[in-house]
C-alpha positions as CSV (number, residue, x, y, z in Angstrom):
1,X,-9.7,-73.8,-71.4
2,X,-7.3,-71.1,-70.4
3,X,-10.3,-69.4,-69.0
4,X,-10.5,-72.9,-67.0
5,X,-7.5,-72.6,-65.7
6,X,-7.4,-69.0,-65.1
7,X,-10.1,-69.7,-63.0
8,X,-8.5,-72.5,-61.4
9,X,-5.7,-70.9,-60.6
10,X,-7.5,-68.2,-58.9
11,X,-9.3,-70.7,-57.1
12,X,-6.0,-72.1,-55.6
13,X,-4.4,-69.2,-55.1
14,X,-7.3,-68.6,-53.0
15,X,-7.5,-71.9,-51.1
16,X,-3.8,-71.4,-50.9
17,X,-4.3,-68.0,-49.3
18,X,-7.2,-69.5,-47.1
19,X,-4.7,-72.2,-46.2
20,X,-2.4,-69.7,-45.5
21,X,-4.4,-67.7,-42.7
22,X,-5.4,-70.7,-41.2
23,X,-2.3,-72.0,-40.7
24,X,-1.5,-68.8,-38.9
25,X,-4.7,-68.7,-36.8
26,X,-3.5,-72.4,-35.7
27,X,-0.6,-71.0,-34.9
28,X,-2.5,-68.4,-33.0
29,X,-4.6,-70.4,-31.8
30,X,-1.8,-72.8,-30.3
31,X,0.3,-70.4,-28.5
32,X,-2.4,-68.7,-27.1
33,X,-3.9,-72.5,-25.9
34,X,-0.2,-73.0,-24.7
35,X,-0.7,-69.5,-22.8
36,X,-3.8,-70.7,-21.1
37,X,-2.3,-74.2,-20.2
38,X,0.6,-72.5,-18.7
39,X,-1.6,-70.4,-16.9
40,X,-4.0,-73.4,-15.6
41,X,-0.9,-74.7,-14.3
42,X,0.5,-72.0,-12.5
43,X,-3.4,-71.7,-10.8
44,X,-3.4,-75.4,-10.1
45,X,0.2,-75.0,-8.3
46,X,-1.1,-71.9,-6.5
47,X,-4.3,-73.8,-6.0
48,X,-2.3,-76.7,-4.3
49,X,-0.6,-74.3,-2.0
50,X,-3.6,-72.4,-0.9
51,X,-5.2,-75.8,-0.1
52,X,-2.0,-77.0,1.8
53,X,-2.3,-73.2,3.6
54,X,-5.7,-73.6,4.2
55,X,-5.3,-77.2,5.6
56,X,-2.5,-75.7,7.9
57,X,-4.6,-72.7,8.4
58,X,-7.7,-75.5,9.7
59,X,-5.2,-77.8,11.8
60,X,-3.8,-74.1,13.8
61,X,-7.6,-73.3,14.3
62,X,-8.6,-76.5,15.7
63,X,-5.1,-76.6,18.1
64,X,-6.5,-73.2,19.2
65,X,-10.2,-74.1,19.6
66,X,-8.9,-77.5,22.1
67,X,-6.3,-75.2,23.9
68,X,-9.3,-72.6,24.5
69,X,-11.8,-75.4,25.4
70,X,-9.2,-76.9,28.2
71,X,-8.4,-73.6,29.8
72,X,-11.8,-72.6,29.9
73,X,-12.8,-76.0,31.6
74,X,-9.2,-74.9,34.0
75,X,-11.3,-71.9,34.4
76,X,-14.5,-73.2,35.3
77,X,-12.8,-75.7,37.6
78,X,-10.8,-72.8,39.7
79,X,-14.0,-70.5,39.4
80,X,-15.8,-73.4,41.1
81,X,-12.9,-74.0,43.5
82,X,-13.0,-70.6,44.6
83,X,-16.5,-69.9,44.7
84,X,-16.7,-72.7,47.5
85,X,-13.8,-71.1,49.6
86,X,-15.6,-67.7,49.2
87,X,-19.1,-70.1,50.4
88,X,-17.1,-71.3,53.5
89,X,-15.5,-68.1,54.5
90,X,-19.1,-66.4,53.9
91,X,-20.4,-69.0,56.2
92,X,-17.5,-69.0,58.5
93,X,-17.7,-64.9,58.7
94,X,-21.6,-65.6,59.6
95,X,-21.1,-67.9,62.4
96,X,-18.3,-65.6,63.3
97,X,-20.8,-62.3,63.5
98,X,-23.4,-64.5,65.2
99,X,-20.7,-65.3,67.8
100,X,-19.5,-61.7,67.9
101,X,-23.1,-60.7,68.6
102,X,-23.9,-63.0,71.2
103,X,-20.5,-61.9,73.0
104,X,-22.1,-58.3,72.7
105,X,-24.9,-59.5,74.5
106,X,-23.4,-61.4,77.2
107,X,-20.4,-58.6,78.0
108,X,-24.0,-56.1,78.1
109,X,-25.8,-58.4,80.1
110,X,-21.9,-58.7,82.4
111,X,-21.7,-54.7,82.5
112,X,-25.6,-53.9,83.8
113,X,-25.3,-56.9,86.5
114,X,-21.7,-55.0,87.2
115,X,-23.3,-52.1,87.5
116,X,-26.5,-53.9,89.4
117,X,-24.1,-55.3,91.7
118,X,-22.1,-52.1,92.3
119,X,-25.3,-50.1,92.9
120,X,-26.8,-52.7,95.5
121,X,-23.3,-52.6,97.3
122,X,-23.4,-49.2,97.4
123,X,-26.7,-49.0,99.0
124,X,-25.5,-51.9,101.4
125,X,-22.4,-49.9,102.1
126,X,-24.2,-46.9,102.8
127,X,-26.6,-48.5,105.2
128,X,-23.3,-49.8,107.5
129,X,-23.3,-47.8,110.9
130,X,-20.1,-45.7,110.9
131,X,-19.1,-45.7,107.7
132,X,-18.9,-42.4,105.6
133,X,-20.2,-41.9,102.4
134,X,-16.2,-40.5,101.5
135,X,-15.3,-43.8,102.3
136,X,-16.8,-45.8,99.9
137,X,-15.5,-43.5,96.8
């Protein structure tokens, strides 16, 4: 019976043993879960602020985006604007330089019928009884 009990008390010392690292593998166990909680929480936090930066973030791009789609429309509009002026002035500058030419022609044709003219006076001047060819120059 002694043996019994020797044996027994082996056997409890042990479970009490057994007891004993388990209790401090929970306790292990439960500061490092508390570790990992606290560090879920400090993600979430940063998670939270990252999502409330990103959100920020999305609101500044689209601001940007509408801003860049009305100046570009401000831009097409003005480019449009000033393509027509340059269209009139480019047809203003061509009826202009057919103008110009057609003066060129006329102030030609004004200059040979000048010079037409002077050369039949001349020849009707010289054909005048008395006068002297020093005369006329």
């Amino acid at each position: 019976m002694l043996e019994d009990l020797d044996h027994l008390t082996t056997r409890i010392s042990l479970l009490a043993q057994h007891a004993q690292k388990l209790e401090a593998e929970r306790l292990f166990l439960q500061a490092r879960l508390a570790k990992i909680e606290k560090e879920r929480d400090d993600l979430a936090v940063r998670l939270d602020g990252q999502s409330e930066q990103t959100e920020a973030l999305t609101a500044k791009v689209s601001a940007y985006q509408s801003e860049i789609e009305g100046l570009r429309t401000q831009s097409q509009e003005k480019q449009a604007a000033l393509q027509g002026s340059l269209d009139l002035v480019k047809q203003e500058n061509t009826a202009t330089q057919a103008q110009l030419n057609i003066r060129t022609q006329e102030v030609s044709k004004l200059r040979q019928a000048t010079e037409s003219a002077r050369d039949r006076i001349d020849s009707v001047l010289e054909r005048l009884p008395g006068v002297l060819l020093e005369d006329i120059e």
